[in-house]
PDB file of N, CA, C and O in Angstrom:
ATOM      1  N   UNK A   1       0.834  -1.184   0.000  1.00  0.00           N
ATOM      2  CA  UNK A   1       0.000   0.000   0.000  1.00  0.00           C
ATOM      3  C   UNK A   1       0.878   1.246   0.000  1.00  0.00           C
ATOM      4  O   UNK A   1       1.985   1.341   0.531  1.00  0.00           O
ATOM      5  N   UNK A   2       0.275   2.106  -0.618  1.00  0.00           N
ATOM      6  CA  UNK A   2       1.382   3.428  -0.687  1.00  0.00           C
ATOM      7  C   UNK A   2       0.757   4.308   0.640  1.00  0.00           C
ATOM      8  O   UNK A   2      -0.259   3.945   1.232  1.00  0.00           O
ATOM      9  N   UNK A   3       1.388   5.291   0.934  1.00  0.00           N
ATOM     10  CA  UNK A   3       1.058   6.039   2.249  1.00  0.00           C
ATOM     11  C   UNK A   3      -0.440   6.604   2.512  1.00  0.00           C
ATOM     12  O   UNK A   3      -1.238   6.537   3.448  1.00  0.00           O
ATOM     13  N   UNK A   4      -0.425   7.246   1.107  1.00  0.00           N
ATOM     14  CA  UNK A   4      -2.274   7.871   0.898  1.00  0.00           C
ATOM     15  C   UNK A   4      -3.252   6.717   1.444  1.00  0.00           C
ATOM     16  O   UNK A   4      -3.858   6.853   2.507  1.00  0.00           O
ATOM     17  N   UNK A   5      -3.355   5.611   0.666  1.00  0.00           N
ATOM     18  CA  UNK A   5      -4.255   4.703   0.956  1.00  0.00           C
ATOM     19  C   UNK A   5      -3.707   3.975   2.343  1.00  0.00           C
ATOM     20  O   UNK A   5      -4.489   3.637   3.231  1.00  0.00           O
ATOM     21  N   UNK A   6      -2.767   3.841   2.398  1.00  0.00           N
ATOM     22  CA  UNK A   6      -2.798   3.498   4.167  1.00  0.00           C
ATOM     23  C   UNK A   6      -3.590   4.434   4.996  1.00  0.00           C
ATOM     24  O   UNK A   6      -4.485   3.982   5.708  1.00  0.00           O
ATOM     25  N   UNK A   7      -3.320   5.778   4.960  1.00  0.00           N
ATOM     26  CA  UNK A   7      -3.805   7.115   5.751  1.00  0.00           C
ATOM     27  C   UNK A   7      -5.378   6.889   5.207  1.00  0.00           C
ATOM     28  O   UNK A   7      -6.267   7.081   6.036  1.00  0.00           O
ATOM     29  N   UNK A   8      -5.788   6.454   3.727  1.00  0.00           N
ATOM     30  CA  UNK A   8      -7.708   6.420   3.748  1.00  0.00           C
ATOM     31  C   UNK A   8      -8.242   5.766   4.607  1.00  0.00           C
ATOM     32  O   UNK A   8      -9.102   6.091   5.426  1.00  0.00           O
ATOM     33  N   UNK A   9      -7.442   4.275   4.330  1.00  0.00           N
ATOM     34  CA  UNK A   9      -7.673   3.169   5.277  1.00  0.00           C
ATOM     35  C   UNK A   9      -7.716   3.202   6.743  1.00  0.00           C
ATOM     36  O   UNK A   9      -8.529   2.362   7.130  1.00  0.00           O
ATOM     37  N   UNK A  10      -7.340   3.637   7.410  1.00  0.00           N
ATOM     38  CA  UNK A  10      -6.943   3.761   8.878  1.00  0.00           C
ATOM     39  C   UNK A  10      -8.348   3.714   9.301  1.00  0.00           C
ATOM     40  O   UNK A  10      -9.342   3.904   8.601  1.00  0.00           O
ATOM     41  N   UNK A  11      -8.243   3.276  11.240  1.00  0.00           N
ATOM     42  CA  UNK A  11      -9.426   3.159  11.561  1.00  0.00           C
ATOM     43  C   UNK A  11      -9.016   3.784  12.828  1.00  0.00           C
ATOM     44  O   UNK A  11      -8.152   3.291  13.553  1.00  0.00           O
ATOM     45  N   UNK A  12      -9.823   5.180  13.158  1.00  0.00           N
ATOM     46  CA  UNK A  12     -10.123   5.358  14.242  1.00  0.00           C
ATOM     47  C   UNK A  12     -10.890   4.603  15.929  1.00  0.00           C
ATOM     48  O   UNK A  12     -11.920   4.874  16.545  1.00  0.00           O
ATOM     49  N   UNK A  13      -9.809   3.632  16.165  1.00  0.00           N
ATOM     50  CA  UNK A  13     -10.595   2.837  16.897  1.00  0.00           C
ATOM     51  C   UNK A  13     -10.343   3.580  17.998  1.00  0.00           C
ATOM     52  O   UNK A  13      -9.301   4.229  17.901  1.00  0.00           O
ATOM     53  N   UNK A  14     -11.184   3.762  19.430  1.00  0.00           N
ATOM     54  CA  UNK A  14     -10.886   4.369  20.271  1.00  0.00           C
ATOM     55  C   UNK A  14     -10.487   2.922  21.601  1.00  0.00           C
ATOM     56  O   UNK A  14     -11.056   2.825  22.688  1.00  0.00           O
ATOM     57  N   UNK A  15      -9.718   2.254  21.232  1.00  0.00           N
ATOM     58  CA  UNK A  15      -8.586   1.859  22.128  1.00  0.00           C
ATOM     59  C   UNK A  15      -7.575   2.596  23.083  1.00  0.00           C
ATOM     60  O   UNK A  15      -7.406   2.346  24.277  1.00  0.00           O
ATOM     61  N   UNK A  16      -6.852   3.679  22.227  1.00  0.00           N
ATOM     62  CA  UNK A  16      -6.072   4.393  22.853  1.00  0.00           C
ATOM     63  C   UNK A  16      -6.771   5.550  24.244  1.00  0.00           C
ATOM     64  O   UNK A  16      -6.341   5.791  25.372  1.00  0.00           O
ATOM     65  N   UNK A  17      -8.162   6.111  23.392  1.00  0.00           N
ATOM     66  CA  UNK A  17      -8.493   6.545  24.503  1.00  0.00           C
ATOM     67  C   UNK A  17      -9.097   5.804  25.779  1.00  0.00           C
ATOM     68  O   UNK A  17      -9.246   6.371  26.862  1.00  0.00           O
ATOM     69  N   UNK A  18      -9.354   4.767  25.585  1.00  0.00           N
ATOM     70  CA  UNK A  18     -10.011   3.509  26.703  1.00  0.00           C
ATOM     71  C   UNK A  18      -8.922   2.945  27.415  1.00  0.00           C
ATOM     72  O   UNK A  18      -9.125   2.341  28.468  1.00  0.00           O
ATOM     73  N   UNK A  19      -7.599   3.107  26.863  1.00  0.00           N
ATOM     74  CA  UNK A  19      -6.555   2.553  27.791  1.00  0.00           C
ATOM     75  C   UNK A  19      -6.291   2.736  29.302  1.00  0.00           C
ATOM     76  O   UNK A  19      -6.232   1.973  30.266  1.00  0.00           O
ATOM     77  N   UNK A  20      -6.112   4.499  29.044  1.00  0.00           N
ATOM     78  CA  UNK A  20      -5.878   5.196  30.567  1.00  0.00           C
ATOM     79  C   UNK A  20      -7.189   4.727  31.852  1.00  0.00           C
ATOM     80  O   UNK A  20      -7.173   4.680  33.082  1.00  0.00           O
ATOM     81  N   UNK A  21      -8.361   4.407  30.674  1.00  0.00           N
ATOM     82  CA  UNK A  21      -9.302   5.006  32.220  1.00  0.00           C
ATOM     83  C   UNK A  21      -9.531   3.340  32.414  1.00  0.00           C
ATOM     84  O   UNK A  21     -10.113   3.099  33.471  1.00  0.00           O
ATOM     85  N   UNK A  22      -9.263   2.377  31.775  1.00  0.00           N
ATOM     86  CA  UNK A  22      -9.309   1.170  32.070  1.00  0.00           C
ATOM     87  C   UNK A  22      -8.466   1.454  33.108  1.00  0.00           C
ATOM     88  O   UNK A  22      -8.801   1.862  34.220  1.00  0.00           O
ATOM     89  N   UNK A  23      -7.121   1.175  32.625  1.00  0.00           N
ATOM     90  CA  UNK A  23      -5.517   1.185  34.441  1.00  0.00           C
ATOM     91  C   UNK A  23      -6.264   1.892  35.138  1.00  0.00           C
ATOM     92  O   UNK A  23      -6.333   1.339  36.236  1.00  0.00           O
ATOM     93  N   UNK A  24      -7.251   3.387  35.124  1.00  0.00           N
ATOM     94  CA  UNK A  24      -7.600   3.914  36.629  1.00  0.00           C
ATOM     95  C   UNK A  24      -8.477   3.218  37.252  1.00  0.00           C
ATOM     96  O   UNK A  24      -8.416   3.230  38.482  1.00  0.00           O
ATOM     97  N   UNK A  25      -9.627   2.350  36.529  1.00  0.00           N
ATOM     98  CA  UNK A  25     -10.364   1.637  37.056  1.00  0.00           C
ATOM     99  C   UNK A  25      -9.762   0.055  37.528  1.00  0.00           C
ATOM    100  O   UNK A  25     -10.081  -0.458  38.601  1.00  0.00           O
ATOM    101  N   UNK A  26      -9.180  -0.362  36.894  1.00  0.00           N
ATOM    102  CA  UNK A  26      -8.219  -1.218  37.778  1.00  0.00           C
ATOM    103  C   UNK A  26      -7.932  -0.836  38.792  1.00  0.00           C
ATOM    104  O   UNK A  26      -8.640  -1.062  39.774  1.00  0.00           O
ATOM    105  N   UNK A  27      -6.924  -0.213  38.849  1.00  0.00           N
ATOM    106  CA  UNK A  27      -6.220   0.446  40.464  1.00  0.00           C
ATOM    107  C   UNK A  27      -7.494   0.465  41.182  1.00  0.00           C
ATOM    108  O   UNK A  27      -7.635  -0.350  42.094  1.00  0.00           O
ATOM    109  N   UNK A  28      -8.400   1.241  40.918  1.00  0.00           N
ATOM    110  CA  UNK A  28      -9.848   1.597  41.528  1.00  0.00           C
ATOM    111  C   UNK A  28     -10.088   0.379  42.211  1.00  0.00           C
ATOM    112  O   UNK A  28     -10.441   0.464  43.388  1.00  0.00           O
ATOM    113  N   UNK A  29      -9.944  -0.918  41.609  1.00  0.00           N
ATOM    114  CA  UNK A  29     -11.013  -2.055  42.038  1.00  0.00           C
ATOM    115  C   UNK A  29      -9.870  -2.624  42.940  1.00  0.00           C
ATOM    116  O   UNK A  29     -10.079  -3.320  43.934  1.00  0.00           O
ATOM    117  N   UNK A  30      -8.940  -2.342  42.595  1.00  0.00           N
ATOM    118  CA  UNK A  30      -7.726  -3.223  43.011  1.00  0.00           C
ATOM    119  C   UNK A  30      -7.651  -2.350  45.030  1.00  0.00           C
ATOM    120  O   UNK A  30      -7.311  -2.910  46.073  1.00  0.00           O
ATOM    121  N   UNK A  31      -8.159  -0.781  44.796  1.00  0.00           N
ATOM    122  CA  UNK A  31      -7.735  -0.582  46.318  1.00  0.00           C
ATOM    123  C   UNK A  31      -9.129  -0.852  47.135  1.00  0.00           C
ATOM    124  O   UNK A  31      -9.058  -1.156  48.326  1.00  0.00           O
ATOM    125  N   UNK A  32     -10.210  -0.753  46.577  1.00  0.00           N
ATOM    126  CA  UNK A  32     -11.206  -0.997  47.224  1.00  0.00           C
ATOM    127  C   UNK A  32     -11.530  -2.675  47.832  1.00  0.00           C
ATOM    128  O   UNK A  32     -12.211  -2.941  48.822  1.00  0.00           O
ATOM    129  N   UNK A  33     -10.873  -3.607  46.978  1.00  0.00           N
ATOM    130  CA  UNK A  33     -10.556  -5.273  47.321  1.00  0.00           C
ATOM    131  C   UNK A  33      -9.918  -4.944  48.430  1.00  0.00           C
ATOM    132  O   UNK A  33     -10.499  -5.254  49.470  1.00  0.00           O
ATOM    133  N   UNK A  34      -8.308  -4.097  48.579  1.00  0.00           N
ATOM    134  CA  UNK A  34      -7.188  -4.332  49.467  1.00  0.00           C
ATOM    135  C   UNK A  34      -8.172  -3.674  50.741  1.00  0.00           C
ATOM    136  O   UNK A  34      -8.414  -4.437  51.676  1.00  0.00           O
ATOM    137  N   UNK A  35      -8.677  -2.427  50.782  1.00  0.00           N
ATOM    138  CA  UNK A  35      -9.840  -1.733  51.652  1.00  0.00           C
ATOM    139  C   UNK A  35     -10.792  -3.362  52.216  1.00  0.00           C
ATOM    140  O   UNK A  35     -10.604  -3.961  53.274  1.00  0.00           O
ATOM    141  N   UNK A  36     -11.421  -3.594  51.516  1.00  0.00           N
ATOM    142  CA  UNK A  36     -12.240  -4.666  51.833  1.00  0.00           C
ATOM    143  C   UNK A  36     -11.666  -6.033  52.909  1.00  0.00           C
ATOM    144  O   UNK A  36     -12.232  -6.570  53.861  1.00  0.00           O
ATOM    145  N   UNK A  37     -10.492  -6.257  52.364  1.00  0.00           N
ATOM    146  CA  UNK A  37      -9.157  -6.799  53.016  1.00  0.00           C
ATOM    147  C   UNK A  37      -8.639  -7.174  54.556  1.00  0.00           C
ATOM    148  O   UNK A  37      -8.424  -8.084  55.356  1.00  0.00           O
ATOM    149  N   UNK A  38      -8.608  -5.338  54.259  1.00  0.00           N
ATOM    150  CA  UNK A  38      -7.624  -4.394  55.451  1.00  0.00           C
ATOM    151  C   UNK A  38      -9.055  -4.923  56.436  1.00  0.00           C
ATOM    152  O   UNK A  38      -8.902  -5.831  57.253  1.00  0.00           O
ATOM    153  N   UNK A  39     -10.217  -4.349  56.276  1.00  0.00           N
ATOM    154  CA  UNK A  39     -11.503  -4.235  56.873  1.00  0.00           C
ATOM    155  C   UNK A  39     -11.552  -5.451  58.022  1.00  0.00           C
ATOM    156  O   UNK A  39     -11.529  -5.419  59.252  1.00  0.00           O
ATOM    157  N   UNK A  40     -11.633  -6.564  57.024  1.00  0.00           N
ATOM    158  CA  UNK A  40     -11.985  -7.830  57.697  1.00  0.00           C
ATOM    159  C   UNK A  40     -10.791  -7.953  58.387  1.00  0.00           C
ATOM    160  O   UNK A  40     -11.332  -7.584  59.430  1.00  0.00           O
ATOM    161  N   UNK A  41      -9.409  -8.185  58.802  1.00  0.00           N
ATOM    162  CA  UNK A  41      -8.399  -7.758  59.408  1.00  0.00           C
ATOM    163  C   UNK A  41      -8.561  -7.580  60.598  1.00  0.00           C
ATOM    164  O   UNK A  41      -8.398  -8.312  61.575  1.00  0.00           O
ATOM    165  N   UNK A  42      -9.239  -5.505  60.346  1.00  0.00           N
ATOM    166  CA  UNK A  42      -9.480  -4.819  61.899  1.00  0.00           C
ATOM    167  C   UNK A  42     -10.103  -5.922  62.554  1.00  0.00           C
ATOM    168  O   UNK A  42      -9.801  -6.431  63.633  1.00  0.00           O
ATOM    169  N   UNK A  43     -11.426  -6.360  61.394  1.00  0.00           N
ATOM    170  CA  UNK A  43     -12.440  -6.724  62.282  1.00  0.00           C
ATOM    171  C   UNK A  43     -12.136  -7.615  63.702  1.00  0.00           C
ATOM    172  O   UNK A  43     -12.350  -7.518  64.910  1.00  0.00           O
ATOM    173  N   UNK A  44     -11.348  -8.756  62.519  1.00  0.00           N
ATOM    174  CA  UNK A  44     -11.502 -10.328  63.462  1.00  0.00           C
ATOM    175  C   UNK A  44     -10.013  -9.875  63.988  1.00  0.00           C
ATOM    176  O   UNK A  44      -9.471 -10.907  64.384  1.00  0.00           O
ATOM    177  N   UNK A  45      -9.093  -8.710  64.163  1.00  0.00           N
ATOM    178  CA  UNK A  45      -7.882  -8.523  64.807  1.00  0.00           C
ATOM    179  C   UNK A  45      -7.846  -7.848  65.746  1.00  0.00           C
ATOM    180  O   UNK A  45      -6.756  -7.395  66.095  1.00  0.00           O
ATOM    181  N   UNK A  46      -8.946  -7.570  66.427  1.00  0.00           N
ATOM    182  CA  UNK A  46      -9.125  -6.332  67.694  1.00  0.00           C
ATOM    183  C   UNK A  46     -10.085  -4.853  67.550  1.00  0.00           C
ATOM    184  O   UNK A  46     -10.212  -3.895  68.312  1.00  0.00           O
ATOM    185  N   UNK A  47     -10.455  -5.052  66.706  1.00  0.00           N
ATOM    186  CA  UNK A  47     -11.053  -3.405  66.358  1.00  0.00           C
ATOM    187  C   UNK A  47     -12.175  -3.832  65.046  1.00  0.00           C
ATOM    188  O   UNK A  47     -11.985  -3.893  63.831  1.00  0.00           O
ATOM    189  N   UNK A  48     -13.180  -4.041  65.729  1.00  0.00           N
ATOM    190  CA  UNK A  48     -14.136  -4.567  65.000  1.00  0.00           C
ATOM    191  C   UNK A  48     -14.853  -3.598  64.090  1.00  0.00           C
ATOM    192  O   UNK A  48     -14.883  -3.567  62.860  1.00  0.00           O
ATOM    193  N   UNK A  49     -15.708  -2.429  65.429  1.00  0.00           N
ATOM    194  CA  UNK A  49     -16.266  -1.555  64.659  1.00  0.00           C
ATOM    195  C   UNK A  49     -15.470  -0.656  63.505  1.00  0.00           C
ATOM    196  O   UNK A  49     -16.262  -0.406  62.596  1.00  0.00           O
ATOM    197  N   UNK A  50     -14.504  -0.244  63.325  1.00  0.00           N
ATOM    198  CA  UNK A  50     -13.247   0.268  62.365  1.00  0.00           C
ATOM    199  C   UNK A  50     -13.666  -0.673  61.152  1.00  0.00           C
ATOM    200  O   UNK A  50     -14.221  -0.288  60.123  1.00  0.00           O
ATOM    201  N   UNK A  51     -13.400  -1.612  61.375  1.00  0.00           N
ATOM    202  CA  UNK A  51     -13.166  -3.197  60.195  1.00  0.00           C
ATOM    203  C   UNK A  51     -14.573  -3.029  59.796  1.00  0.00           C
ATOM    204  O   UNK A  51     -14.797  -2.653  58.645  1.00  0.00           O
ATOM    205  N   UNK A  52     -15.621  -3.276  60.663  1.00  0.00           N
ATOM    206  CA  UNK A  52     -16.732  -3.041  59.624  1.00  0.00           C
ATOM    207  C   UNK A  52     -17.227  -2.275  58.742  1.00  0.00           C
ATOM    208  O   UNK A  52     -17.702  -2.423  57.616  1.00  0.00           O
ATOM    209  N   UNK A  53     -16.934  -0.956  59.828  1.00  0.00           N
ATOM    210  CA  UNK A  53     -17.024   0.657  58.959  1.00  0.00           C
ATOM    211  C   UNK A  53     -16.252   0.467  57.524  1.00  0.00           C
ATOM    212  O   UNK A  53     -16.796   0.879  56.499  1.00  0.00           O
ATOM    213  N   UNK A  54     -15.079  -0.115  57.485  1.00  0.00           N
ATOM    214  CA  UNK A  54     -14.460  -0.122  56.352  1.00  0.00           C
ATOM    215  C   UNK A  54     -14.755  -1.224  55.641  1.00  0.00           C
ATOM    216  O   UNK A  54     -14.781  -0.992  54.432  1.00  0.00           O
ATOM    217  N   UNK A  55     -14.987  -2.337  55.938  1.00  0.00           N
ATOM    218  CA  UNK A  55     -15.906  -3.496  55.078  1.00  0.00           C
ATOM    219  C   UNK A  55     -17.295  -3.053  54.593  1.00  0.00           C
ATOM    220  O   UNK A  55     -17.525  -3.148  53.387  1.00  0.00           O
ATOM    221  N   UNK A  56     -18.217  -2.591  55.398  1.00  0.00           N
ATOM    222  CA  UNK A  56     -19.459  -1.821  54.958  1.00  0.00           C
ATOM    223  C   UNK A  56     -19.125  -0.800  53.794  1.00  0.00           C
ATOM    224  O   UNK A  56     -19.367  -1.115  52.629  1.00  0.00           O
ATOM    225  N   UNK A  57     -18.701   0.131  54.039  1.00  0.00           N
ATOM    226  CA  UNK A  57     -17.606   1.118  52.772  1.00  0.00           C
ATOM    227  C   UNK A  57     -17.157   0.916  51.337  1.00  0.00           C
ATOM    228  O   UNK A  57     -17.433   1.461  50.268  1.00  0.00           O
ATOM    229  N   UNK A  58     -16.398  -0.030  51.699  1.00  0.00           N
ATOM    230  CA  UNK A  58     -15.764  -0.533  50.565  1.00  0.00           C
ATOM    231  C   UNK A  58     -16.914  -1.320  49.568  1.00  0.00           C
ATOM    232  O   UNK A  58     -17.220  -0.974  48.427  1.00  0.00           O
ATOM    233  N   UNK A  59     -17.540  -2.652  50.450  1.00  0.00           N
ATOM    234  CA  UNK A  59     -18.567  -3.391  49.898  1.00  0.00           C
ATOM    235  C   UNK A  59     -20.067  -2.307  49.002  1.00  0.00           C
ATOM    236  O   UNK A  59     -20.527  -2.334  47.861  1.00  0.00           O
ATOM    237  N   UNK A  60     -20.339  -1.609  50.045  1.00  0.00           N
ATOM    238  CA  UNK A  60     -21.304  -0.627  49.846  1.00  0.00           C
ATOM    239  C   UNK A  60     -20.990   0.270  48.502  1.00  0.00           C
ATOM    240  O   UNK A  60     -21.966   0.455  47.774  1.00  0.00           O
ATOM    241  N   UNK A  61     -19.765   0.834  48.099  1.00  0.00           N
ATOM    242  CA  UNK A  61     -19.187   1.291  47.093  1.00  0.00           C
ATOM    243  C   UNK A  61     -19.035   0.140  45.425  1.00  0.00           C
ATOM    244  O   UNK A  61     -19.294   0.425  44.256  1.00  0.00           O
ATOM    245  N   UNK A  62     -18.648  -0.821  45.888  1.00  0.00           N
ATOM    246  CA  UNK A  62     -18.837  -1.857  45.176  1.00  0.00           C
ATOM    247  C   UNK A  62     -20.488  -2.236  44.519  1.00  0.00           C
ATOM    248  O   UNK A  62     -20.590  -2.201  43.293  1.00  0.00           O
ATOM    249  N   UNK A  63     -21.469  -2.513  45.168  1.00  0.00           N
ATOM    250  CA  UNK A  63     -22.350  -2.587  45.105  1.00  0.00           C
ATOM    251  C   UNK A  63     -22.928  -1.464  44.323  1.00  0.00           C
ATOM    252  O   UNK A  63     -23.894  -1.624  43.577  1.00  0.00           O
ATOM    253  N   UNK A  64     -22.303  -0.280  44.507  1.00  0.00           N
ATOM    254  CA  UNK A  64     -23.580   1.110  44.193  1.00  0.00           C
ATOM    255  C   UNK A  64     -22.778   1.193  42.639  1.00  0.00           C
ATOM    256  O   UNK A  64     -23.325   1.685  41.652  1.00  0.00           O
ATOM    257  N   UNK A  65     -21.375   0.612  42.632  1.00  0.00           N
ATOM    258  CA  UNK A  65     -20.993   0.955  41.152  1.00  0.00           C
ATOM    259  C   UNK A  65     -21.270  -0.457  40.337  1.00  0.00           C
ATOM    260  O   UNK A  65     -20.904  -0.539  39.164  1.00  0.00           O
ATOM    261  N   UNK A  66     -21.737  -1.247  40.802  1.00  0.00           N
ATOM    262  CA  UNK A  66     -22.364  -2.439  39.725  1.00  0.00           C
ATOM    263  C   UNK A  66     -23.944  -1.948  39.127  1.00  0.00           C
ATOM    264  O   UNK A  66     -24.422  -1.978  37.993  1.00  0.00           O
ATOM    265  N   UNK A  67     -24.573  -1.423  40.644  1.00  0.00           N
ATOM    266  CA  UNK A  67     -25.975  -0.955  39.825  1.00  0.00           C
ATOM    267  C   UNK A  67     -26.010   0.427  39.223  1.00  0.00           C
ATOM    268  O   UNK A  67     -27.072   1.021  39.035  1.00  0.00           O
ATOM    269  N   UNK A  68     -24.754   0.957  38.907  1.00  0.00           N
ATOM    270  CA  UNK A  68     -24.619   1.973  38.284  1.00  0.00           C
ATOM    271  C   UNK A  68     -24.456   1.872  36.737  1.00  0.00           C
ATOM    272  O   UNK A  68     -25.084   2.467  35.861  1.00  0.00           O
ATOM    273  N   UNK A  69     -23.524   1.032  36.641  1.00  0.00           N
ATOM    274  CA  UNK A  69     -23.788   0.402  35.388  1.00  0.00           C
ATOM    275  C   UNK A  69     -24.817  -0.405  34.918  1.00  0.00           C
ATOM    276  O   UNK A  69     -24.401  -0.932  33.886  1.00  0.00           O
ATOM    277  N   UNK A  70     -25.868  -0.740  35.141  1.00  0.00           N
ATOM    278  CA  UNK A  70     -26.798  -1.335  34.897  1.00  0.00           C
ATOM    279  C   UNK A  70     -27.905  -0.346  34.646  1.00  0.00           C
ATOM    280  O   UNK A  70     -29.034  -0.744  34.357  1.00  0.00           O
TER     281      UNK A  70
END
């Protein structure tokens, strides 16, 4: 193919822009798991109400962004 028809051809796929906010939503899910984690921890490690507050939190956040997408 010569350059022109490569450049007609091309496809604006929006991959590149879906990249970044995919990795932020990773990280996203990835600290709210470790949160969820930490939670159960406090709980059953001495400091219950803390652990729940932060298990309730985390879970509760989880929950409100599944029926958000829906």
């Amino acid at each position: 193919m010569t350059g022109s028809t490569a450049t007609t051809l091309s496809c604006h796929c929006p991959r590149p822009a879906i990249k970044p906010m995919a990795y932020n939503q990773g990280f996203y899910n990835l600290f709210l798991g470790i949160g969820a984690v930490v939670g159960l921890g406090l709980h059953f490690g001495g400091l219950p109400e803390a652990g729940l507050a932060l298990v309730l939190f985390t879970t509760a956040s989880m929950v409100l962004a599944m029926l958000a997408r829906h």
